[in-house]
MARFIDO-100145 format. One line per 3 residues: number of its first residue (from 1); their letters; for each residue y negated, x negated, z negated of C-alpha. Coordinates in steps of 0.1 Angstrom, whole numbers. Example, Ala and Ser with C-alpha at 12.3 -4.5 7.8 and 13.67 -1.06 7.14 Angstrom:
% MARFIDO-100145
1	as	45/-123/-78; 11/-137/-71
END
This chain:
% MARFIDO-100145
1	xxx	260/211/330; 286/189/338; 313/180/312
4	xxx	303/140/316; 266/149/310; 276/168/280
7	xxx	293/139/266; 262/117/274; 238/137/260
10	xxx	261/143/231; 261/103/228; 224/99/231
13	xxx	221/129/202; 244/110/178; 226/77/181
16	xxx	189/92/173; 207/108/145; 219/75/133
19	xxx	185/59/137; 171/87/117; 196/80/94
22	xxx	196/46/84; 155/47/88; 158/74/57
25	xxx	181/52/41; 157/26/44; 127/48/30
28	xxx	153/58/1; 153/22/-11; 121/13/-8
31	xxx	127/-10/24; 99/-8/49; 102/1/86
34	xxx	95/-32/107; 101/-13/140; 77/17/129
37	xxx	46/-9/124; 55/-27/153; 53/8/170
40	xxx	21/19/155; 3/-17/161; 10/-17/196
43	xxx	2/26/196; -34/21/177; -43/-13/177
46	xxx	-32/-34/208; -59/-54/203; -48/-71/173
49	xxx	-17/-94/169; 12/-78/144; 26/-94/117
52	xxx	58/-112/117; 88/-96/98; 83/-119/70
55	xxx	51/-111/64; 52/-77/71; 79/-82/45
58	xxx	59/-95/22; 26/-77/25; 51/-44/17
61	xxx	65/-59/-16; 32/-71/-30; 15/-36/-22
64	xxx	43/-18/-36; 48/-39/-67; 9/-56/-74
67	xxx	-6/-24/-90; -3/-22/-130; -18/12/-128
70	xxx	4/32/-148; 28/9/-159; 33/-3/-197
73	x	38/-39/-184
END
């Protein structure tokens, strides 16, 4: 392997590892992951149109934070 495909692959390696980074960071906080339904809508269910990031958005906040289960108030 050459020493310019080296520093390629190296490049491409650090970039997934950033994407996976910021993704967890994302998950950490409780932010959704826009790109990850837009990848599973178009994987399993071409058929029906996505959301926009609004309400994709939205949707996410009101499922995480609608439920009283559990809660004192």
């Amino acid at each position: 392997m050459t020493t310019a495909a080296k520093v390629e692959r190296l490049g491409q390696d650090l970039s997934r590892a950033g994407r996976y980074l910021a993704q967890s960071f994302r998950l950490m906080v409780g932010l959704p992951d826009y790109d990850a339904y837009l990848s599973h809508m178009e994987a399993t269910h071409p058929d029906q149109p996505a959301m926009s990031y609004e309400q994709f958005f939205r949707e996410r906040l009101e499922a995480r934070y609608s439920s009283r289960v559990g809660r004192c108030c």
